[in-house]
N, C-alpha and C positions, 0 to 999 in steps of 0.2 A: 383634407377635405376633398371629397369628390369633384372633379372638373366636371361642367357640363359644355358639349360643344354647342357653340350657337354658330349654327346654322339650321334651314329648314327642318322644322321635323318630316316633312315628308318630301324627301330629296326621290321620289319615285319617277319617271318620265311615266305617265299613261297614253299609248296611243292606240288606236285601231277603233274599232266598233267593238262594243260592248256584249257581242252576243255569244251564245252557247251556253251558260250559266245562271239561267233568270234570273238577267241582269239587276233588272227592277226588284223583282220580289227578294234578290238577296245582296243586292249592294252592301246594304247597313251592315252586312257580318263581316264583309271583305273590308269596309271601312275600321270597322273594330277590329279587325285581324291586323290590318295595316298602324294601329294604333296603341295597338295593346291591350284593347281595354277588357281588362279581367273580368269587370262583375257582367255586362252583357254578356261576354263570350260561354262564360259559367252560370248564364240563368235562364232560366224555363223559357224563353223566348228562341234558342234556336231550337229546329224541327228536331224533334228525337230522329229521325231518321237523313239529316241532313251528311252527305256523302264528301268525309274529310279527304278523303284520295281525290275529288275534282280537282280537274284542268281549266282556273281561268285565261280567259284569252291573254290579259295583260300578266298578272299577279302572279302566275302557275299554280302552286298548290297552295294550300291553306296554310301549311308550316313554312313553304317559302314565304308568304306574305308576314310572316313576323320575324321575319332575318334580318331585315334592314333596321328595325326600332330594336331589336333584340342584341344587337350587336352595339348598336351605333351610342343608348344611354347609359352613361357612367355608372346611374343607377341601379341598374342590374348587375351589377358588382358584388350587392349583398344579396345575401344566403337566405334574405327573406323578403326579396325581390317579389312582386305576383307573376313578374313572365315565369318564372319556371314551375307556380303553381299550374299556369296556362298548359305550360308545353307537358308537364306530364298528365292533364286533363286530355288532351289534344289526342295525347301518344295512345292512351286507353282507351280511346277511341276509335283506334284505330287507323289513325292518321299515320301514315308510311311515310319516313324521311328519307327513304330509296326513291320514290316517286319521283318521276323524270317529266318533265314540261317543255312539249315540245310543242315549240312555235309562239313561244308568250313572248309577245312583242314590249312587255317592261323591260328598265334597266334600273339597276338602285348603287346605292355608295355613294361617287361624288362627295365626299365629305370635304368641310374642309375649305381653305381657300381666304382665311379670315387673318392669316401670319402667327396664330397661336398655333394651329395644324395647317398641316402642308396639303394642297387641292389632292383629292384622290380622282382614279378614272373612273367612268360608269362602268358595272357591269353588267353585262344583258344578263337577263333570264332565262331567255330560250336555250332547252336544253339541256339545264339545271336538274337536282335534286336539290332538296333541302340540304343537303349533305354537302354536295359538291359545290354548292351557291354561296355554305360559309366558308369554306377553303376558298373560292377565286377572292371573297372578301378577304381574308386571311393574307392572302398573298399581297395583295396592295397595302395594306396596314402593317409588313413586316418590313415594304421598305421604310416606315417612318416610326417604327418599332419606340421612339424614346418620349413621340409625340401621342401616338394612341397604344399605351399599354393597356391601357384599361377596358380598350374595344376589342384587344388582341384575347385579353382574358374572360370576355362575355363570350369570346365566338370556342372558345376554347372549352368551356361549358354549354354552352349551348350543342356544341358535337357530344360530350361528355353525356345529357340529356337524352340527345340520340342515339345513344347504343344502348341504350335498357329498354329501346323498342324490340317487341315480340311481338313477331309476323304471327296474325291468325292463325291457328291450323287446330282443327279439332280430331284430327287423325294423326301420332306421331309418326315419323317414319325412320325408318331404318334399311339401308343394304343388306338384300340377303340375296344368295346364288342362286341362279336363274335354274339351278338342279334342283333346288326344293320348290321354285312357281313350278316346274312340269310337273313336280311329284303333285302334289296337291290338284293341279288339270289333269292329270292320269287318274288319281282317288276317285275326284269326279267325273269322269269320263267311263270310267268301267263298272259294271251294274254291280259287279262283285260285292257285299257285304254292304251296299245301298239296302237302306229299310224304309225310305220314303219315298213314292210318287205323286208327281206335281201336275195335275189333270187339269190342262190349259182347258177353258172352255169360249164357246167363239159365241157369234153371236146369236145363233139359233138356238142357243144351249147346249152345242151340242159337243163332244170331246171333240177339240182342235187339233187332231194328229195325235201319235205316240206321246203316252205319256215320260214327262224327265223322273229320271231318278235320283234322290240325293240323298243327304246321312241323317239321321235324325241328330244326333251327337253334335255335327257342325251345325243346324239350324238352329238347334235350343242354345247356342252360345251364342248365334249371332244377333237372332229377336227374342226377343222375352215373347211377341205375338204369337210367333211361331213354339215356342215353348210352353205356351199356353195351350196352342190349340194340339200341340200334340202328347199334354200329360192326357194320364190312364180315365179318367172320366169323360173326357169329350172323344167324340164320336171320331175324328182324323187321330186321337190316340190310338182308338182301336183299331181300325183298318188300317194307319196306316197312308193314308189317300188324301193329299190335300186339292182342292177345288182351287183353281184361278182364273178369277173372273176379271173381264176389262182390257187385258195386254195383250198381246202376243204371244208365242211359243217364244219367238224369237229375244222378247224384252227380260224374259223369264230365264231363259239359258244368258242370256247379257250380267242379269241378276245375280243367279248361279255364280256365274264366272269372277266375279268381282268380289263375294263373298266367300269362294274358294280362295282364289289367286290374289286379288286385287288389282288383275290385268286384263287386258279384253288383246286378243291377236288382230282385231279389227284395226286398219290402217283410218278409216274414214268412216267413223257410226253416223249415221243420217241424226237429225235432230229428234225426228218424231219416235225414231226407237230411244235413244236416251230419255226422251221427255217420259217415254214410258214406264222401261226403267226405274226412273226414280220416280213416277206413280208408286210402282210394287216395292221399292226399300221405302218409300216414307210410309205406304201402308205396314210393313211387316215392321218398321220401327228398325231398321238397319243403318243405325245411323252414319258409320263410317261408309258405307255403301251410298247413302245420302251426299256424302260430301263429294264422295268422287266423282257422282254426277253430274253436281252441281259446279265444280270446275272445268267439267267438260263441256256443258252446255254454255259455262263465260266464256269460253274460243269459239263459239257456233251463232252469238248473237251477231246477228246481220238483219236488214228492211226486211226480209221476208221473213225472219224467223222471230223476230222482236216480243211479236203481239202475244203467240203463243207461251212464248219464255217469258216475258214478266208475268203474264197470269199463274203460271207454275210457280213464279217465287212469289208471289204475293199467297197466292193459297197455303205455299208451304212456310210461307214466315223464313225465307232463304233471303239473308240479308247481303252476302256478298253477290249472288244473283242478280238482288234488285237492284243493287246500285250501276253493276256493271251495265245490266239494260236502260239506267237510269242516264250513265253515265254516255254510252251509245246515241241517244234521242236528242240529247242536249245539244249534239251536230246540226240538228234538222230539226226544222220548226214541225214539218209534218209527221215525225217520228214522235215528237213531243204531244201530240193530238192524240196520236194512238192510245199513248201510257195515259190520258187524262182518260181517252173515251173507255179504255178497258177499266180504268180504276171503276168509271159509274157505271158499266155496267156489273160489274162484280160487286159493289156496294145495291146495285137493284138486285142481284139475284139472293142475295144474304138477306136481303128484305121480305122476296118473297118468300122464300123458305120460311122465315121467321113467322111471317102472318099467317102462314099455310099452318103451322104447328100454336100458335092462338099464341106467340110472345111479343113482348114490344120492345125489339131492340135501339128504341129510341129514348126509353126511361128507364134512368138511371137510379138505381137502389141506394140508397146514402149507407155509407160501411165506416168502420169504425176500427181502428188496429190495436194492438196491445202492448 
């Protein structure tokens, strides 16, 4: 028969203030996390967009918060447990057991202490990964190896759990010799056997300097937009001449380079040229060109740069973007005003558009699936 240890179920120390994590509005998940509880954690009730990588102040990450009931109930022993329907819910989610929680003033363990198991010591949080939180657990549990086998073999699986996590990345990557990135900035670099130009146009309409030249061959592989607009019936098929409106010369050659290369020689790209950037690949539908932008501008979120960078993930549906800027605000109450004030105004401006074109994006069509 399974042992069950009595002692507290929740052996957690909370201290500090409760802020950076709206406290209030998302207590009840961090409580459910801290408890297991399967059917909340798994129902329409949390936000579709709620960000499993957060840092709470006490708790650290969301996967830390269920290490300590995840280990601790004998229960979890069987193979049809719900923690681990949880944890590979959590994990497809994208909840990262790498994630490092720095400064989370919990401690948990402490088991123990009752003369059926031996006292265990608290272990802080701060610091932590999911990962490395069940090892220091681990480690106190191995000196009393005869008395908690069964919490030895929950944390044992619970790591097991954790390596069938796969990091995001919608770009694979591979090593290749920095001979073949110049080859390819050489290609594009010299007009030689170029059959396309890219006619920046500024704001007067009027050409914004020499025009770029690039391949047709590489662009009809990279966008289908650009594939489009350069088969034999449309007009940039025949000449030849594609029109770019809205960016830069310089956003455009940024563009170029990363859809050549996938490197930019820039040490330090300002925000507003990236932001640009990844205007012209999400307009051409580049989408690996989209990605790389959009990890470049998660190292570039700062107070000044916040407002502009969540509106760009919000418009472009850039989900690790918006968490990261999400994740940023959640330091400062007044960063946090911003992300609300920018959401309503971007929810008025989608309004006006809508009324301006006679639709009513307020009623909702009843549908029906098959």
């Amino acid at each position: 028969s399974i042992k069950y240890l009595r002692f507290s179920r929740l052996s957690q120390r909370c201290s500090g203030a409760m802020a950076a994590v709206d406290k209030d509005k998302d207590k009840w998940i961090w409580m459910a996390l801290q408890r297991l509880d399967t059917k909340l954690l798994l129902s329409k009730l949390i936000p579709p967009d709620w960000d499993w990588n957060q840092a709470h102040p006490v708790h650290g990450t969301p996967l830390m918060a269920t290490v300590n009931e995840g280990m601790r109930l004998g229960t979890n022993g069987s193979e049809g447990a719900p923690l681990w329907k949880l944890l590979n819910c959590l994990l497809a989610q994208g909840a990262d057991p790498r994630k490092v929680a720095i400064k989370a003033s919990g401690q948990i363990c402490s088991w123990g202490g009752t003369g059926e198991f031996p006292q265990l010591d608290w272990v802080k949080s701060d610091g932590h990964s999911a990962i490395s939180l069940v090892y220091a657990i681990l480690n106190q549990l191995e000196k009393h190896d005869k008395h908690y086998g069964l919490q030895i073999k929950n944390g044992e699986k619970m790591l097991e759990a954790f390596s069938k996590y796969e990091p995001e990345c919608h770009d694979k990557k591979v090593c290749v010799s920095e001979d073949v990135v110049e080859m390819w900035e050489d290609i594009l670099l010299q007009e030689q056997g170029s059959d396309v130009q890219l006619q920046v146009i500024g704001s007067t309409g009027q050409l914004a300097g020499n025009a770029l030249r690039a391949h047709s061959v590489v662009l009809r592989k990279a966008s289908r937009v650009l594939g489009a607009a350069l088969s034999t019936p449309m007009q940039e098929g025949n000449t030849g001449i594609i029109r770019v409106e809205g960016v830069s010369a310089e956003a455009v050659r940024l563009c170029l380079h990363l859809i050549y290369t996938g490197t930019t020689c820039s040490d330090s790209p300002k925000p507003a040229l990236l932001l640009q950037a990844l205007d012209l690949a999400h307009r051409w539908q580049v989408n690996h060109v989209v990605s790389m932008l959009e990890r470049g501008l998660a190292n570039l979120v700062s107070g000044s740069t916040l407002a502009e960078i969540f509106e760009a993930a919000v418009l472009k549906d850039l989900h690790v973007l918006r968490n990261v800027c999400k994740a940023f605000a959640a330091k400062d109450v007044k960063h946090q005003a911003v992300l609300a004030q920018k959401l309503v105004d971007l929810q008025l401006c989608r309004r006006s558009a809508a009324e301006a074109s006679g639709a009513t994006p307020d009623e909702k069509r009843r549908r029906r699936a098959f």
